[in-house]
C-alpha positions as CSV (number, residue, x, y, z in Angstrom):
1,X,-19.8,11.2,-10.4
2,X,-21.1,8.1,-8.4
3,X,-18.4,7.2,-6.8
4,X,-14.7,7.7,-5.6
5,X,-12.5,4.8,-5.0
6,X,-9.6,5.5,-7.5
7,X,-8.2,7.4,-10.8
8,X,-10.4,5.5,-12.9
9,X,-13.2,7.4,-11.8
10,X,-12.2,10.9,-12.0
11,X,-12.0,11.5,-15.7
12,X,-9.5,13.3,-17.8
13,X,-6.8,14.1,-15.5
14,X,-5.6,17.9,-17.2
15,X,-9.2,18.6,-16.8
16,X,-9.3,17.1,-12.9
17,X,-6.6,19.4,-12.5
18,X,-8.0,22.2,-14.0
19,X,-10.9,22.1,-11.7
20,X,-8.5,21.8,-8.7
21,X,-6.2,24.8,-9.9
22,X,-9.6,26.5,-9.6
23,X,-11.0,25.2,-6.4
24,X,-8.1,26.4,-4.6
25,X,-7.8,29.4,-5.6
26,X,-11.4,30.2,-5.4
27,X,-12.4,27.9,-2.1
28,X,-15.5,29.8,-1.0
29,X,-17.4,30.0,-4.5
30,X,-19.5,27.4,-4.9
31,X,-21.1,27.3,-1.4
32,X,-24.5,27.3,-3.1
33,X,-23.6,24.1,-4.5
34,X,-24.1,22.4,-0.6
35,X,-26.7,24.4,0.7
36,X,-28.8,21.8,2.4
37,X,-27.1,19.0,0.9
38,X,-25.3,16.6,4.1
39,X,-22.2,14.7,3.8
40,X,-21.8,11.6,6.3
41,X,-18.4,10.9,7.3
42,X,-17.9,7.0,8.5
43,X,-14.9,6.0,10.0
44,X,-13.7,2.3,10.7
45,X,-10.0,3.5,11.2
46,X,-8.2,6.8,13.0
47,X,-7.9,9.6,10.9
48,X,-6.5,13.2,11.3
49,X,-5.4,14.6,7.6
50,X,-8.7,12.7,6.2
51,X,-11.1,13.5,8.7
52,X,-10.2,17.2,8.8
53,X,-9.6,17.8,5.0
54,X,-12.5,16.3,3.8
55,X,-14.7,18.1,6.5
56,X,-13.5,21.4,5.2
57,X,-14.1,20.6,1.8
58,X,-17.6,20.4,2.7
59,X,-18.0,23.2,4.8
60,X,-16.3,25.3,2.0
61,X,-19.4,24.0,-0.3
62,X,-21.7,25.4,2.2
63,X,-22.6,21.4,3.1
64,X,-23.6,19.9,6.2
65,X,-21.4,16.9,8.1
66,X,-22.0,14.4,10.2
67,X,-19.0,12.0,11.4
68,X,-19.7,8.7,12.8
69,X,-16.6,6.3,14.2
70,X,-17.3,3.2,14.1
71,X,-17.0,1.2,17.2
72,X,-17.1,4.1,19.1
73,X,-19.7,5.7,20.3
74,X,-21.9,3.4,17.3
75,X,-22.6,0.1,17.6
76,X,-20.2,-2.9,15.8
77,X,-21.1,-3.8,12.8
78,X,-21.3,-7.1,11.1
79,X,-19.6,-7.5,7.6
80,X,-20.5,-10.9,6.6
81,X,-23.6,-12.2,4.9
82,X,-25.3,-15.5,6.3
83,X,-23.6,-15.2,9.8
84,X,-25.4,-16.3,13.0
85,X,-24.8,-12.8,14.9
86,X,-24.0,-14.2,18.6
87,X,-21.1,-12.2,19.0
88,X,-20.5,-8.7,20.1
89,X,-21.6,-7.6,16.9
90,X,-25.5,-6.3,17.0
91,X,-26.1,-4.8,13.7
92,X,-25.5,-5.8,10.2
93,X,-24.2,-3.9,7.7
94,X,-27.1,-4.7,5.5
95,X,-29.5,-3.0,7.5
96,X,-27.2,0.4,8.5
97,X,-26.1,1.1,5.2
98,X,-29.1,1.9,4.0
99,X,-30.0,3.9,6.9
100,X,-27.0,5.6,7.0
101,X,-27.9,6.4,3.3
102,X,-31.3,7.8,4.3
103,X,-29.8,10.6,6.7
104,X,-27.3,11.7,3.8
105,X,-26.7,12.9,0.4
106,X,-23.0,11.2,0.2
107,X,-21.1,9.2,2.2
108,X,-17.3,8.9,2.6
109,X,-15.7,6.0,4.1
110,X,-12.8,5.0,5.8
111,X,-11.9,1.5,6.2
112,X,-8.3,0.1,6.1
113,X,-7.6,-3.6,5.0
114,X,-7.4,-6.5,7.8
115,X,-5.0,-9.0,7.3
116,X,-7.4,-11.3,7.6
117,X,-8.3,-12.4,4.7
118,X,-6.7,-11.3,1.1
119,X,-9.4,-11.7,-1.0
120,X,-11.5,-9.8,1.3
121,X,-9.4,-7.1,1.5
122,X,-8.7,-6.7,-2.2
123,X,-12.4,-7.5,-3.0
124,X,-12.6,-4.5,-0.8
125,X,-15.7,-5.9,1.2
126,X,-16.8,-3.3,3.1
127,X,-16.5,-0.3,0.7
128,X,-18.5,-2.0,-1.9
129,X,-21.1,-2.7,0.2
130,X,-22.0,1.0,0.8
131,X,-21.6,1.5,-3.0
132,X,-24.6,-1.2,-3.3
133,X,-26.3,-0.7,-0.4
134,X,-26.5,3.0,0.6
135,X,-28.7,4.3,-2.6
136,X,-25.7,7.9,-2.7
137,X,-23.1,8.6,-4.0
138,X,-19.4,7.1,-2.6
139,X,-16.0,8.6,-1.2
140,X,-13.6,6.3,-0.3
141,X,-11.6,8.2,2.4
142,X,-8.8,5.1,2.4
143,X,-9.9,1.5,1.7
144,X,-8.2,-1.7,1.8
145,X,-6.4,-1.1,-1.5
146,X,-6.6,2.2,-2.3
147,X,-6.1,6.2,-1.2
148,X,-7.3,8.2,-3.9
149,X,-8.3,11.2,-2.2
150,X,-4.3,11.3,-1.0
151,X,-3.1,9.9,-4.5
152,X,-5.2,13.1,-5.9
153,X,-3.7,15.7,-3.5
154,X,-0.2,14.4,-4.7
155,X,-0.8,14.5,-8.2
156,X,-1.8,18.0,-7.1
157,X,1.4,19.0,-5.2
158,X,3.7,17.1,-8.0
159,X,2.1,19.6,-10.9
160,X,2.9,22.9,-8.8
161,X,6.3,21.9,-8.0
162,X,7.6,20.2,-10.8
163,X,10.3,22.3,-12.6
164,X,10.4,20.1,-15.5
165,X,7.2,18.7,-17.6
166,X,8.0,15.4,-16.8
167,X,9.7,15.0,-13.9
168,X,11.2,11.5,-12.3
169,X,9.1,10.1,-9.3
170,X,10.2,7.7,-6.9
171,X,8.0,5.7,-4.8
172,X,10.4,4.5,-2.5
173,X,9.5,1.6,0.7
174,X,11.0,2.7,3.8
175,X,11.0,0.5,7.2
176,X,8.2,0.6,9.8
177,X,7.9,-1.1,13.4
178,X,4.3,-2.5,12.2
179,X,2.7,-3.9,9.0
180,X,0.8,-1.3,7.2
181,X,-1.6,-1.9,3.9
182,X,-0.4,-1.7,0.6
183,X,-3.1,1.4,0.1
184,X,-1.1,4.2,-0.1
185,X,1.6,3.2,-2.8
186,X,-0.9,0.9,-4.5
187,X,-3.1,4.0,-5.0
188,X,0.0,6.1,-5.9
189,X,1.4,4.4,-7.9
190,X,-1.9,4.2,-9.7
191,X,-2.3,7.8,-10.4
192,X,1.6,7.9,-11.7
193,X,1.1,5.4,-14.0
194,X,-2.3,7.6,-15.4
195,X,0.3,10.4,-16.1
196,X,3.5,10.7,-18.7
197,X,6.1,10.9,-15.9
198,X,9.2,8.9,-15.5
199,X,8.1,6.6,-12.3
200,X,9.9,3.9,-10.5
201,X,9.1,2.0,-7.6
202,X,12.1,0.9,-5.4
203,X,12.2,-1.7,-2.3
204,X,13.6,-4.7,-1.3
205,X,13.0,-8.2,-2.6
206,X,9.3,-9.4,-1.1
207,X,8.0,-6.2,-1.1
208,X,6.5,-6.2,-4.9
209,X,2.8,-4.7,-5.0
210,X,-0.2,-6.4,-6.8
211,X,0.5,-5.9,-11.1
212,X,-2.2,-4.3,-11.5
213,X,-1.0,-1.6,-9.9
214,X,2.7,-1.5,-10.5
215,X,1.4,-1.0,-14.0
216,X,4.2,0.3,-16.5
217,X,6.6,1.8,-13.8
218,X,9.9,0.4,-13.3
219,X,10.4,-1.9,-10.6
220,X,14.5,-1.0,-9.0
221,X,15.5,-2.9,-6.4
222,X,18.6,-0.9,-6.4
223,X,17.8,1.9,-4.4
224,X,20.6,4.1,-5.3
225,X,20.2,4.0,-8.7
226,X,16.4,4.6,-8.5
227,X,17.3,7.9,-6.7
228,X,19.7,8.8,-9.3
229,X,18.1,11.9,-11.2
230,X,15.0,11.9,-9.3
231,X,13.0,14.9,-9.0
232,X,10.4,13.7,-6.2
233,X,10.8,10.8,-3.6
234,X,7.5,9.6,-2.1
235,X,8.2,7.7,1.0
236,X,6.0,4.8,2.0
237,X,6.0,1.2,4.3
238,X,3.8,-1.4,3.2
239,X,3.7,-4.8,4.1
240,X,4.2,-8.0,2.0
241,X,1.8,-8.5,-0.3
242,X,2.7,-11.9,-2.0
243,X,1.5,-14.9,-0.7
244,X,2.2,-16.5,1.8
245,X,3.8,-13.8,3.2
246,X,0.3,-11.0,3.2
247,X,0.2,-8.5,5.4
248,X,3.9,-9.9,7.1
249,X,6.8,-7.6,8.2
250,X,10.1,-9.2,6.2
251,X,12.1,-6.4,6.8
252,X,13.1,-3.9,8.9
253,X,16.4,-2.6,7.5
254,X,17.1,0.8,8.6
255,X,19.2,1.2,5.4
256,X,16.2,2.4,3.3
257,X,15.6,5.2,5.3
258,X,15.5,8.0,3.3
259,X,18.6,10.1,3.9
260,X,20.6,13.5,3.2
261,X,22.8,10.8,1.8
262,X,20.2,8.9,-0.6
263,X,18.5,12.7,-1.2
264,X,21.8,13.9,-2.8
265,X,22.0,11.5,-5.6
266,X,18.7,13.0,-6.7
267,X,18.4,15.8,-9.0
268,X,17.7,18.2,-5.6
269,X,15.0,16.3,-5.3
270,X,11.4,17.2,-3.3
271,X,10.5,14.9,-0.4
272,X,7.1,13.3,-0.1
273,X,5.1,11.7,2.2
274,X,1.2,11.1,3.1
275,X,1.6,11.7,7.1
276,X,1.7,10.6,9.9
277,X,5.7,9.9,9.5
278,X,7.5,8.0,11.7
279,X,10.9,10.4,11.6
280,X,14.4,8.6,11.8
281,X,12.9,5.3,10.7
282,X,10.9,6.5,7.4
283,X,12.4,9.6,7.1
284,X,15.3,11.1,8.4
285,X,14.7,14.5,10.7
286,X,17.2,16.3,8.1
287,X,15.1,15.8,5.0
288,X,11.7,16.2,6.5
289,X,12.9,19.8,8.1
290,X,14.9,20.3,5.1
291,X,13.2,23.3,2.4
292,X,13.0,20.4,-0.5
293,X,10.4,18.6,2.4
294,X,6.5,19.4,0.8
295,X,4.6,17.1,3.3
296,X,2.4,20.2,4.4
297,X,1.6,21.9,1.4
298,X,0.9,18.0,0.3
299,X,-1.5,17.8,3.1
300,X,-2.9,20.7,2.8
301,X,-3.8,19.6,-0.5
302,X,-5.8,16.9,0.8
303,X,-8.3,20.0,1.0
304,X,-8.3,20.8,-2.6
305,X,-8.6,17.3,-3.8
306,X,-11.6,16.4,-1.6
307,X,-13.5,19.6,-2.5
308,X,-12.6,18.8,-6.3
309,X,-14.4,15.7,-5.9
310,X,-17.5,16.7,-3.9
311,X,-17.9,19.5,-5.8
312,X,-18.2,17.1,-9.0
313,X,-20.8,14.7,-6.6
314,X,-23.4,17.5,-6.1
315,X,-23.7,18.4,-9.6
């Protein structure tokens, strides 16, 4: 495996699970696999889940890590080609990639859309210059578009608790004081769409994601009947993605929080989430402390899915 960046690039999924079903229960056993081998961590955006999942996964493979944030403590970096650099931006991403390559044997990267520019963002920029430029092999740790390191640690969580073979999945929009990327649920939805369960994406009118990723699910913009029978609610904000309205807040109805009310006209339904959760606007504080609430064994899946993946990079 070259790179990361999203389902298409993991292989056969029973198998990718598989190899997850065994990395957890067997964390320490490949630490051979790392010896000497160093994973660089780059980080254009905050992390915690990310930062401190993946770097476990290495240390579990006996790897080396070194984490580098971006605009602190490192020097800005310039993302265009054929710039005149005047600003406060001294070095070009053309020149530290490969550097950054030299010091490493694979590099994850974390780097959130802007808002700036659409085609940019879903060209995803920055990410593939580090593919191109860095000579190793590529993690995407959250990009503009996509999460599949989360997206893979959910997929995880959904086969241990499932109680039926295939269960009903509900990627739900929830409101959210500021615009966030379409990353998560685009990703999610993604990996649902790779697998045979029922999925349906719910959300007001304006909120549609790109096709491409929306795939075969089914699209509900009637909330209460997309809960109906559910067996798993994933509960995400994203901003607008249509033009003209990109990256824009156009809602903030408080009526698509997810509820005790919404959650009982689910088929005692599990509760989802990628963290950090902003409680009593995404989620009320009675499902996420409720027993059906699997945010932290779904985080601490993160572990298992980034080991998974590494694991399959050293090879």
């Amino acid at each position: 495996m070259k790179k990361f960046t999203s389902v298409h690039d993991i292989g056969d999924l029973k198998t990718a699970l598989e190899k997850a079903k065994y990395v957890k229960e067997n964390p320490f056993a490949d630490q051979e696999s790392g010896k000497n081998k160093t994973l660089l961590m780059i980080f254009f955006n905050s992390s915690l889940r990310t930062r401190l999942s993946t770097q476990k996964a290495a240390l579990n493979l006996g790897m080396n890590v070194i984490v580098l944030d971006i605009n602190q403590g490192a020097w800005k970096l310039e993302t265009e080609k054929g710039v005149v650099m005047d600003g406060d931006k001294p070095e070009h991403m053309l020149e530290a990639i490969p550097v950054m390559g030299a010091y490493c044997d694979i590099i994850g990267v974390r780097s959130f859309a802007q808002f700036h520019n659409k085609a940019d963002d879903y060209n995803e920029v920055v990410l593939e210059q580090f593919i191109r430029y860095s000579g190793k092999p590529v993690i995407s740790m959250e990009a503009a578009t996509r999460h599949p390191l989360q997206s893979f640690a959910d997929l995880i969580t959904i086969e241990e608790f499932k109680k039926t073979p295939r269960p009903k999945v509900v990627l739900t929009w929830a409101p959210h004081p500021r615009a966030l990327p379409q990353a998560v649920p685009n990703s999610f939805a993604e990996w649902m769409n790779a697998t045979d369960y029922e999925f349906v994406i719910t959300h007001p009118e304006g909120y549609e994601l790109d096709e491409q990723f929306v795939g075969n699910a089914t699209v509900e913009y009637d909330r209460e009947k997309a809960y109906r029978g559910a067996d798993f609610i994933y509960a995400k904000n994203w901003a607008a993605y249509r033009d003209p309205n990109y990256g824009k807040i156009l809602s903030t109805d408080r009526s698509w929080t997810v509820d005790a009310q919404k959650m009982a006209l689910t088929n005692h339904a599990y509760f989802m989430h990628c963290l950090p959760v902003r409680r009593n606007m995404i989620v009320t504080d009675q499902v996420i402390d409720s027993p059906q609430s699997i945010v932290i064994p779904e985080a601490a899946n993160r572990v298992v899915s980034a080991q998974t993946v590494l694991k399959e990079m050293l090879k």
